[in-house]
N, C-alpha and C positions, 0 to 999 in steps of 0.2 A: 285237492290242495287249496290252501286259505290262499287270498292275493291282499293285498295292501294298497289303497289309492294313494300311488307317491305322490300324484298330482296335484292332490288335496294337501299332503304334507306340505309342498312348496308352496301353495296359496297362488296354484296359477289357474284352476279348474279345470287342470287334464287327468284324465283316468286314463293314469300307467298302468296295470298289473305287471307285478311282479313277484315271484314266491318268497314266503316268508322262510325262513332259515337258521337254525340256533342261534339266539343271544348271545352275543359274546363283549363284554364290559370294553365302551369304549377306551381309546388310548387318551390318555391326558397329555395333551402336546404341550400347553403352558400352565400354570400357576405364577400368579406372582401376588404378592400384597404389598404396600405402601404405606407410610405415615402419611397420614394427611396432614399433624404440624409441620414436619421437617421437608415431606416429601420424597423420604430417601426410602428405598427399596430396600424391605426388609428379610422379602424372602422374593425368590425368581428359581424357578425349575423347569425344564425343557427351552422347548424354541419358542423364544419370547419377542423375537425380532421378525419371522417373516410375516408377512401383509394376504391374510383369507377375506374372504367377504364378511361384513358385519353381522348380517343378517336384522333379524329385530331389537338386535343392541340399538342399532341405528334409531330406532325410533328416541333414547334418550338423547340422541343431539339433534336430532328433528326437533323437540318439545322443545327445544332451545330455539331454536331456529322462529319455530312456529310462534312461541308468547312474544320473542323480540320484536318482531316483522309486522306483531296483531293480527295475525290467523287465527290464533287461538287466545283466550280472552280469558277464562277460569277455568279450574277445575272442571267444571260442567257445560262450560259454554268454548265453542258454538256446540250445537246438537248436531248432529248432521243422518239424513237417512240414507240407508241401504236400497240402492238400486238396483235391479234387475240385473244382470252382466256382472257385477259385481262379485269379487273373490269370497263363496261363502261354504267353503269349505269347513270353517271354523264353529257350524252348526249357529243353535240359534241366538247365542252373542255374538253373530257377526250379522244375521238375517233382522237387524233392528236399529232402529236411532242408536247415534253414538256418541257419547261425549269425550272428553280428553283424557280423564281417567278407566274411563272402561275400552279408551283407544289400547293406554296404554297396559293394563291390565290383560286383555284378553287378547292383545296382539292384535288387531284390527288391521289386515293388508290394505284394503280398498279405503279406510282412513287417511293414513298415511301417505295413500296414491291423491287423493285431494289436497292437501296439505303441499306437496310437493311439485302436482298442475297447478297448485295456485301462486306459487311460489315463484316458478321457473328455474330451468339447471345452471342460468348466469347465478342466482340470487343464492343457489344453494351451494354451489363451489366456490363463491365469494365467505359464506360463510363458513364452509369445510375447511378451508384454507389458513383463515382466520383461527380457529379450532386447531389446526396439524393433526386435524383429522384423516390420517391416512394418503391416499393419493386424492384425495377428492375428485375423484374420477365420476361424473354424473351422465356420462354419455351413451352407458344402457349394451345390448348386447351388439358388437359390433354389424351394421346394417340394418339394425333392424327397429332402429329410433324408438329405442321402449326405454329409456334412462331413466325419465319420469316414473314410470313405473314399477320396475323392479331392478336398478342399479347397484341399490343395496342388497341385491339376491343373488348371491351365485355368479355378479354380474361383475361389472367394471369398478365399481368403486371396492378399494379394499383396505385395510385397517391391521395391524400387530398388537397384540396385547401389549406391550409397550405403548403402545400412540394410546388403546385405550385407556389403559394406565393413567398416561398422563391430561388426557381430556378429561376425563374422571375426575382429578384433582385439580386441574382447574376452575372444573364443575363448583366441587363444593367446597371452595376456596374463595369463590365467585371472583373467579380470575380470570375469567371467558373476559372478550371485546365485546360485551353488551349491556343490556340494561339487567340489573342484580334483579328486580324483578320478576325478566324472565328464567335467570336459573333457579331462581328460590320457588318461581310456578314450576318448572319442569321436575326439582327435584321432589317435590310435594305429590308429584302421580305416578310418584315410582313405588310401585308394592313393597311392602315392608314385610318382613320373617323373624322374631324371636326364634336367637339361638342361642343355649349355654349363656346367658345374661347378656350376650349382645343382640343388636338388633339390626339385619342385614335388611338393605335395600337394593335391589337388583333387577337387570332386565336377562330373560334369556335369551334366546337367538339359535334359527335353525334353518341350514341353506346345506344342500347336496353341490362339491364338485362337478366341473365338466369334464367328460376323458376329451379327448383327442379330438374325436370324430362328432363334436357338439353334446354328445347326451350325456345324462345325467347319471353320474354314479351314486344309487343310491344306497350303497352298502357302503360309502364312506364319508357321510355323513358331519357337517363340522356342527360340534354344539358351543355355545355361548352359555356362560352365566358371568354377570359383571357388575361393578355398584360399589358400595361401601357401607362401612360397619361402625357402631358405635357403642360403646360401653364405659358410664359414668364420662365423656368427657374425651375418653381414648377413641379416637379414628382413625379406622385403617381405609383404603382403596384395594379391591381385590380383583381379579381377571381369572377368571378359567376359560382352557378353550382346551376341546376335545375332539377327534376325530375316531370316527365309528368302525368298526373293523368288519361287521355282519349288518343286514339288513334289520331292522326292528321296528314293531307298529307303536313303538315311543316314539315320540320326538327328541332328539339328538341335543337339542337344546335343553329341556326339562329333564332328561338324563345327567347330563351336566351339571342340572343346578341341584338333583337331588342327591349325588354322587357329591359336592363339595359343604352341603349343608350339614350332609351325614359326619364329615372330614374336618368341619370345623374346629370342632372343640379340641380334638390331637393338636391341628395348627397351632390354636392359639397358645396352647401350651406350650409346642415349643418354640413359639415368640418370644416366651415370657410373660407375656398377657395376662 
């Protein structure tokens, strides 16, 4: 029987095994899209209100965080190298110098975990807060003072597609409490997708529930894909969040975003788009 390093999926360098087991298309818990002139919700389906962990959404308000604060400086600057200990699961765009664009491009854990030791969990729930980013919860997994680390994983901090929603549009509204600078750097290293004449910018995001008993359920899986979209002028704000029903050697997050890429063009249709 094949096994799966769940370990490596979470970006924490532990080798879980556990069997692989038919596919089965995750559950789409939200959808929603937004105007970004008006800001009014155009379309919302499913639970758009309860608060899951962000996962590597998180890194676009990190970018925010990080160009406001001067941790991070350009597109490519600072570089920063991959250490020994370090989360490198990710193969070998994570085993290499890293800049801000290929942080955020290829998800970069051990990035992110520098950006936010350098930062500290006052500096960063001051600016969550700021944001209504969710419960800006940075305190990590109860006892075990890792907030720094992986807060945004499956951990204390937690977020509704709604709140993303609306951080989203503040985003590129440049309606954040900082300097327009740093949201126009952070939105600038957000990977971009031609679809059907738009052009979707987005982050995904992929973090495993805990059951009861602390471990990780990884047969239900929550994926992220989130960002906004543009065509001649027209902006929307979009959110998906999906929860995984079977185990899969995808990630739950990149499932997510190829499941609503695919779904676009129906959408926008009947937006009226």
């Amino acid at each position: 029987m094949r096994t799966i390093n769940f370990g490596a999926l979470l970006g924490l360098g532990l080798m879980l095994a556990a069997p692989v087991v038919a596919d089965a298309a995750p559950q789409t818990v939200c959808t929603l899209v937004m105007s970004i002139e008006t800001g009014a919700v155009l379309h919302e389906e499913g639970d758009c209100i309860t608060r899951v962990t962000p996962a590597s959404t998180f890194k676009i308000a990190l970018a925010v965080m990080g160009y406001d604060a001067g941790f991070l400086k350009s597109a490519t600057q600072p570089v920063l190298p991959y250490q020994p200990g370090d989360p490198d699961w990710g193969g070998a765009n994570w085993m290499r110098d890293t800049n801000p664009t290929d942080w955020m491009r290829y998800s970069v854990v051990w990035y992110s975990q520098r950006i936010t030791q350098a930062m500290g969990a006052d500096t960063l729930t001051r600016y969550a807060q700021a944001f209504g980013y969710g419960n800006a919860d940075f305190r990590g997994d109860a006892g075990q003072d890792n907030g720094l680390k992986r807060a945004w994983i499956a951990s204390s901090l937690q977020i509704s597609p709604r709140e993303q929603a609306a951080f989203l549009h503040a985003l590129v509204t440049d309606d954040l409490p900082v300097n327009p600078a740093a949201m126009a750097q952070a939105r600038a290293i957000v990977e971009c997708t031609p679809v059907a004449d738009w052009t979707l910018c987005g982050k995904t995001g992929a973090a495993y529930p805990r059951r009861d008993d602390g471990s990780f359920d990884y047969a239900r899986g929550w994926g992220w894909f989130v960002g906004w979209a543009d065509h001649a002028g027209d902006g929307l704000v979009f959110v998906r969040l999906t929860q995984a029903r079977e185990s899969s050697e995808d990630s739950p997050g990149k499932m997510a975003r190829a499941a609503f890429l695919a779904q676009w063009p129906a959408l926008i249709s009947d937006l009226g788009r």
